[in-house]
C-alpha positions as CSV (number, residue, x, y, z in Angstrom):
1,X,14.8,17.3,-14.5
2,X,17.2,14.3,-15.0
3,X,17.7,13.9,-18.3
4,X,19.4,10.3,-18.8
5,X,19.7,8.2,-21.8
6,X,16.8,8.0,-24.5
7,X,14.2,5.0,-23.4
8,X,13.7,2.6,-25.5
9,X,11.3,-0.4,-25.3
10,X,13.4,-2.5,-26.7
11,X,16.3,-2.4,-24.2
12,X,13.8,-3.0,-21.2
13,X,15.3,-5.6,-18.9
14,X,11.5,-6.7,-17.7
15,X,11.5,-8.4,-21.7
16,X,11.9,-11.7,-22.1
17,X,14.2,-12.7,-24.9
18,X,11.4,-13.9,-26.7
19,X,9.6,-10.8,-26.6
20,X,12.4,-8.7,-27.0
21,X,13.1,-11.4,-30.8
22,X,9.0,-10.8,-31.7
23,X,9.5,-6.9,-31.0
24,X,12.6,-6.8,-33.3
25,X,10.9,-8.4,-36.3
26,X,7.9,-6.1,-35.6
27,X,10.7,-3.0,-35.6
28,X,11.9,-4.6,-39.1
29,X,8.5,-5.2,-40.4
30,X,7.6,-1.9,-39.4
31,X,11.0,-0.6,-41.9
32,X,10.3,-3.1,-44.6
33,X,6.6,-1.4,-44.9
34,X,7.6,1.9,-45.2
35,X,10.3,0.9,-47.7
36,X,7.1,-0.6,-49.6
37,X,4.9,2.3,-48.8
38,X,7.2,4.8,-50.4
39,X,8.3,2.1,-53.6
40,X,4.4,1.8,-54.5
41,X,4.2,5.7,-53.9
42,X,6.9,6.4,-56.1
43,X,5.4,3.9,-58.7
44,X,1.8,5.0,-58.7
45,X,2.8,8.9,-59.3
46,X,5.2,7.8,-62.0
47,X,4.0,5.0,-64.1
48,X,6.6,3.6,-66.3
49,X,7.1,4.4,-69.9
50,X,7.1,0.4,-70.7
51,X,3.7,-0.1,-69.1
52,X,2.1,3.3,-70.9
53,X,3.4,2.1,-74.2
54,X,1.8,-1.6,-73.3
55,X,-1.4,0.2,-72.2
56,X,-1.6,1.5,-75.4
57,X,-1.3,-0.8,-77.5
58,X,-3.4,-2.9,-75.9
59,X,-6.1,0.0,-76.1
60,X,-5.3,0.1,-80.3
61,X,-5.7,-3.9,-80.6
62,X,-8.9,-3.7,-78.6
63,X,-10.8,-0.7,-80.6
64,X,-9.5,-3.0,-83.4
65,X,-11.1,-6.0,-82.2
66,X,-14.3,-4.3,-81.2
67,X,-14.3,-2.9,-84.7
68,X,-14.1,-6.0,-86.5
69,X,-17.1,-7.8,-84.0
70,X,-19.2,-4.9,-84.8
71,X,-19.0,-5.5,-88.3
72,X,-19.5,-8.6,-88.0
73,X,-22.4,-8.5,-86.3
74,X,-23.5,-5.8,-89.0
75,X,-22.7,-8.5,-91.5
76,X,-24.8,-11.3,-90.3
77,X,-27.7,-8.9,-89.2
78,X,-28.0,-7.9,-93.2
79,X,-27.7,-11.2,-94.6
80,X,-30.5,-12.3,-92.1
81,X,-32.5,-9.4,-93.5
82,X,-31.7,-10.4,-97.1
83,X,-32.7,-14.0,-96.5
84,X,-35.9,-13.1,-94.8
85,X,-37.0,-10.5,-97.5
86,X,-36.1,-13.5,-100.0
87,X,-37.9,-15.7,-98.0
88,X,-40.7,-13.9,-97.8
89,X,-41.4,-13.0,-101.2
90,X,-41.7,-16.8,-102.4
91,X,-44.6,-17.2,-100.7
């Protein structure tokens, strides 16, 4: 068996030079997504320290928040049953 130099699609005399341009910037495209592939891998397995520390205090000023509406709501559900038991007792 001959072996003779590596083929490659991309050196293919039958290519027009337009075709050989689009199949270059599919080659680089091809690259550019692996780069991102392995950046968003890398990112997901190890979140950054800034983003923990902003998911956390987000997560304190929201129990915070929900605290306060819920006793507000307690608030306005009592005085409601104050003024009705008022109410009803001038009857």
């Amino acid at each position: 068996m001959d072996q003779g130099p590596p083929h490659n699609i991309l050196s293919t005399p039958e290519l027009t030079p337009l075709q050989q341009e689009v199949l270059e910037e599919y080659e680089r495209l091809a690259e550019n997504m692996k780069k991102l592939a392995s950046t968003l891998d890398h990112l997901a397995s190890n979140p950054s320290a800034d983003i923990l520390d902003g998911l956390r205090d987000l997560e304190r000023k929201t129990s915070l928040a929900f605290t306060l509406l819920k006793a507000s709501v307690y608030s306005i559900v009592l005085q409601q049953e104050i003024d009705w038991g008022d109410g009803g007792g001038q009857q």
